[in-house]
N, C-alpha and C positions, 0 to 999 in steps of 0.2 A: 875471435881473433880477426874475421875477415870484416865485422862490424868497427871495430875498431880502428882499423887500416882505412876503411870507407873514410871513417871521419878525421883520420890525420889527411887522409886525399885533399876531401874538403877544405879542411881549416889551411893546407897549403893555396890551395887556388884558390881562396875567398883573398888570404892576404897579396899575395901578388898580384889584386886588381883583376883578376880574368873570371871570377865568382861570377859577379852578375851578370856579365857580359855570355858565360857560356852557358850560366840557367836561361837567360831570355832568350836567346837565338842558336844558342847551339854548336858546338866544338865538333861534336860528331860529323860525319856528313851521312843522313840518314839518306835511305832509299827513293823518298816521296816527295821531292823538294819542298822542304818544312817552311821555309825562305815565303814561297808561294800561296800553302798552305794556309801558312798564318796570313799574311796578309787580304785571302779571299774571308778567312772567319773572322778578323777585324773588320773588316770593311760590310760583309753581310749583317755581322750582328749590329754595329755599329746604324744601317738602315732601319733592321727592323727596331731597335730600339731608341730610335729617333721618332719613329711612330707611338709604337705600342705604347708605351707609359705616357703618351699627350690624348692621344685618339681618343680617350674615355671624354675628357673635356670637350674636345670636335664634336661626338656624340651626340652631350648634354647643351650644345648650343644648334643643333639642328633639330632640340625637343623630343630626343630619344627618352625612354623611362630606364628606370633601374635593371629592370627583367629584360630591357631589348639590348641593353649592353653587356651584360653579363650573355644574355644569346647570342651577341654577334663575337666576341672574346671564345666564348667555349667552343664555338664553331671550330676557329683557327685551335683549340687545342684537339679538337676532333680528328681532324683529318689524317694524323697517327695512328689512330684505331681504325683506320681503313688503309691506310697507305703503305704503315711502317715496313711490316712482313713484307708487302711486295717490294718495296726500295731494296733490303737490306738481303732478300733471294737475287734479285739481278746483281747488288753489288758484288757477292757471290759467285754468281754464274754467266754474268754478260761484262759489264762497265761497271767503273765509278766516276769515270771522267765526263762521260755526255748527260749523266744525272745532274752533274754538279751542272753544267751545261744549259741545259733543260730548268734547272731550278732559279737557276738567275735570269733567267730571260722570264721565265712566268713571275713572279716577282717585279719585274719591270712592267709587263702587262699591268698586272692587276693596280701597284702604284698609278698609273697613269688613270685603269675605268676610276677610282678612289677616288681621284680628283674632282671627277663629274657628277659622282652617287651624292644621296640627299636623305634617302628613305631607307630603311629598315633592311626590307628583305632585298636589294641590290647588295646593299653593305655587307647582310648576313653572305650571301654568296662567294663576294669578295676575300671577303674573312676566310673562309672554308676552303677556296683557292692558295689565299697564304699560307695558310698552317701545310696544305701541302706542299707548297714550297720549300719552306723554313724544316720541316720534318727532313724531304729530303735533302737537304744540306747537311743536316744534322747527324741523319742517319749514314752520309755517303764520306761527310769529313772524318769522322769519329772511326767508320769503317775502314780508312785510310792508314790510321793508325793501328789500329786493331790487326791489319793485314803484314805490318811491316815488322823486317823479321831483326832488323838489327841491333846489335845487343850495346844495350845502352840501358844505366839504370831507370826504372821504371817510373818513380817518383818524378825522376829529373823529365823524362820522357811525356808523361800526361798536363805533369803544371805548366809545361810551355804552349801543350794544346790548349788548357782552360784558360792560360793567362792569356792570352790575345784574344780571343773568342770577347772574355770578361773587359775586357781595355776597349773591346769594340760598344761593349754593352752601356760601359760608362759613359763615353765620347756622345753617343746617340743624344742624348737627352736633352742636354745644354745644347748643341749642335742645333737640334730639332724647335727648341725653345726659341733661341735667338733669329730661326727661319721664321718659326710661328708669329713670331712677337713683329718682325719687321715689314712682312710677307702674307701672312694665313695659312693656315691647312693645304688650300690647294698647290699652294706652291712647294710647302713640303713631301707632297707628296711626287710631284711632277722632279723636281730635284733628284730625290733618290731614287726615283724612275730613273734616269740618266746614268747616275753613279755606277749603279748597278749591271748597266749593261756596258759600260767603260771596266768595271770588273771582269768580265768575262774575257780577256787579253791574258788576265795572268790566270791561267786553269792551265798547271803543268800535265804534259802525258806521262800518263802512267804505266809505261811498258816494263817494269818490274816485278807489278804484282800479277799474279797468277788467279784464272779463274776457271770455275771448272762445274760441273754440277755436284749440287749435295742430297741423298738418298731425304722423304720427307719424315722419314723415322732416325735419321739423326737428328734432325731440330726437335721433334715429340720428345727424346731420349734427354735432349739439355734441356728441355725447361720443366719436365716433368720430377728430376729430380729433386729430392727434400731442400738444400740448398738455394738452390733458385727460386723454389715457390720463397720462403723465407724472405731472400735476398728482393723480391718481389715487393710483398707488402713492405719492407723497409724504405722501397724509394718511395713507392703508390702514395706513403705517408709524406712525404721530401716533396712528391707533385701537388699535393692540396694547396700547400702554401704559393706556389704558385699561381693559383687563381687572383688571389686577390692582388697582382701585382697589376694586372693590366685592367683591373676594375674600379677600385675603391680605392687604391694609393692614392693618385694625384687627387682625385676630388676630394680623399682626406685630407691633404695635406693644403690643397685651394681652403676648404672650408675651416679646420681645426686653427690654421694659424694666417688664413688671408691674404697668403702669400700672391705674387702672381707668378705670370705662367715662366717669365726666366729666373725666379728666384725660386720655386719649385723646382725648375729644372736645374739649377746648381745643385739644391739640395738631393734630387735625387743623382747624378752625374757625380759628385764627386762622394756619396756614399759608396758608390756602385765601383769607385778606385779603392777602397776597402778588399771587395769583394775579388779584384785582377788580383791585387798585391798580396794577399792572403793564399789563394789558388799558385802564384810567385814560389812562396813560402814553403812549399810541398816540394819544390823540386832542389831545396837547399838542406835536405832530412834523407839519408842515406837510406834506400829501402830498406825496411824491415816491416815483417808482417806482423807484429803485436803492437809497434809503435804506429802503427797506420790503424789499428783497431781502434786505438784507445783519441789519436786523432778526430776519428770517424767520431766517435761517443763527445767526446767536447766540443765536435762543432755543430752538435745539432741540439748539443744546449747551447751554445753562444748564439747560435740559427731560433731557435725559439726563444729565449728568456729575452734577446736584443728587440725581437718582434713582438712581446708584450710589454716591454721596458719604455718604449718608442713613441706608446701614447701617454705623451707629457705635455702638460700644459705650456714648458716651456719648450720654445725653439731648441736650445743649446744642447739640452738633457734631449730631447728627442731625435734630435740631429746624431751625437754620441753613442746611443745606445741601437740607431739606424747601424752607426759605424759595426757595431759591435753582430749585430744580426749577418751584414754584408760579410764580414770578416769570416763567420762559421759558412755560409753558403759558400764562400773563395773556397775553403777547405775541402764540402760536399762535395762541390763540384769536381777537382782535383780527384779525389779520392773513389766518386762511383765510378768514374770511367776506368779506374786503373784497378777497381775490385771486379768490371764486368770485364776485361781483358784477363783476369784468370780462369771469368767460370768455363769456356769455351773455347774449344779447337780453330784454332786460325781459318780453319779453311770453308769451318759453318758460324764461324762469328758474323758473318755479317745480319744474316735472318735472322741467329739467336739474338744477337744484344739489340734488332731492332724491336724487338719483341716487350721487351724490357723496355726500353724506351716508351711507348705504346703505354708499358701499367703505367709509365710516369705522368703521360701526356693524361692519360684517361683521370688522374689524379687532380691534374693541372684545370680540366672541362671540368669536373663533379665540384673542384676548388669555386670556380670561375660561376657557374650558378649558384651555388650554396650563398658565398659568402658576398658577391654583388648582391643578393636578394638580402639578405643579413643585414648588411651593413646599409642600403638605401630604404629599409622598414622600420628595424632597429636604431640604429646608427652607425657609423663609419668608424666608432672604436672597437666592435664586437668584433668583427673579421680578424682583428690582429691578435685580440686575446683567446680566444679561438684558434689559430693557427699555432699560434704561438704554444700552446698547450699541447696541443698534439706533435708537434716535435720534438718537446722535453717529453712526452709521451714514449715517442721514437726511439729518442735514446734508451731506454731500459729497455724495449723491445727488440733493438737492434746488441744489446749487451748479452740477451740470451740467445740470440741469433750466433753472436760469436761464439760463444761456450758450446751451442750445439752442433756446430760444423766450422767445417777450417773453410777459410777463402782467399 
């Protein structure tokens, strides 16, 4: 009965025009000004992903090999597995506001040494700076929400977090592209050096949320349970695929179809509008915990079968079936954040879901070598048939994941 009601809710406020308008921005007034919120995760992700998916090319013209790209990518996914737990215990028990703080200003740093590096191990260092950055932002926004107690449904609540975050992700690219193309590297870099610390104006305070310490046998207690180990390997699997996004994409797609670097960067920017408006999509589906399972299981075949579908000879069909990959990842996205806000107590979420985070990112690093060394030995098709396989993988293993514990 009260699913039913949910959805005459909906279908009233979709038809009087206020649908889109209160999934995107929000009717509620949450606790953490969301307004701000989103627009620091638009605008962050929007920098690093102005870099991240062109840098492999930068790279490959400063005469890096295969194995030094893939090292210097893994690097930045590294710094998770040392960072994460620490971020996500202060969020916890100090701030979330002067991390976020702290994380754009290094971020500005490092964009500007970036400009002037040339060789190998300055870059790798650079990299390994970022990923700390980026982690915590990741770790400190996501905890933000995690922390906030206002009751609003949950669906509606996480796709507005992932949709701006994802809008920023798309925006990056073509952005990035059309600096690269006019400009160079170094000036994209120097550019969103700047941006970035013009961002740091809107970092709202957060004297609502409550912090406090938490015993180190509560966090043992949450991750040690059957469930989380579980819910673990389900992302760890979600993180591989990540590697080869900031490795072997663009120079698949330079090489496979000849493209250059702004028609690359269309191609990836407006696939990656798939990926926001899909994540969208989540927060127009009245929660319910089985229709979110079965979500969860169809978007990481549409996430795997789009990312083997994708190497096609032609543009069109490989463009389409990109759509279609981006489309399941909007969904993932949406969805792990809003299954790791069940496994955990508000008041040790922050260290536990950075944790989890951490299996993703470690996913993302083991991605990030494997399948750069893969794809520049073998070739640059392997990576995706590969990935791609292990996420329809995923899916049956994330299906008896359901059946075996509730989330």
């Amino acid at each position: 009965m009260g699913s039913r009601r949910a959805r005459l809710e909906w279908h009233r406020n979709f038809a009087s025009g206020g649908g889109l308008f209160a999934i995107i921005f929000g009717s509620e007034s949450l606790m953490i000004s969301p307004g701000r919120i989103h627009l620091i995760n638009f605008c962050r992700k929007l920098a690093v992903n102005a870099v991240f998916f062109l840098v492999p090319l930068h790279f490959l013209k400063l005469g890096f090999k295969g194995w030094e790209i893939g090292a210097v990518t893994s690097l930045y996914a590294f710094a998770p597995l040392l960072f994460s737990f620490p971020t996500g215990w202060a969020n916890d028990r100090f701030s979330i506001r002067e991390i976020i703080r702290a994380a754009l200003a290094l971020f500005s740093l490092m964009f500007l040494i970036l400009s002037r590096v040339h060789d190998f191990i300055p870059a790798a260092a650079i990299f390994l700076f970022l990923g700390l950055a980026n982690n915590a932002l990741d770790v400190s926004i996501n905890n933000l929400y995690y922390k906030d107690s206002t009751a609003i449904d949950q669906n509606k609540k996480y796709s507005r977090l992932v949709f701006w975050q994802s809008l920023g992700s798309a925006a990056g690219p073509i952005l990035g592209g059309m600096i690269v193309t006019s400009a160079g590297f170094p000036v994209l870099f120097v550019a969103f050096a700047v941006f970035l610390l013009a961002v740091q104006a809107f970092v709202p305070s957060l004297n609502s949320i409550r912090f406090g310490p938490v015993p180190r046998q509560v966090y043992k207690g949450n991750l040690l349970r059957p469930k989380t180990l579980l819910f673990s390997v389900m992302i760890f699997i979600i993180g591989l695929h990540w590697g080869l996004e900031g490795t072997v994409y663009s120079p698949f797609l330079k090489q496979y179809f000849n493209l250059s670097t702004v028609s690359l960067s269309l191609y990836i920017s407006l696939s990656l509008l798939a990926l926001a408006l899909s994540s969208l999509l989540i927060g127009y589906i009245p929660f319910d915990l089985k229709v979110n399972k079965r979500i969860f299981l169809l978007s990481l075949l549409l996430s795997g079968g789009g990312l083997i579908l994708m190497v096609n000879r032609s543009l069109p069909l490989s463009f389409l079936f990109r759509l279609v990959h981006e489309a399941g990842d909007g969904l993932l996205g949406a969805l792990v954040v809003l299954f790791i806000s069940r496994l955990f107590e508000r008041e040790s979420i922050g260290g536990s879901s950075a944790i989890l985070l951490t299996v993703m990112t470690c996913g993302h690093m083991i991605g990030a070598l494997v399948f750069s060394s893969m794809g520049f030995r073998f070739g640059l098709v392997y990576p995706f048939l590969v990935a791609g396989a292990l996420l329809i993988a995923d899916s049956a293993f994330s299906f008896y994941c359901f059946r075996k514990s509730e989330y």
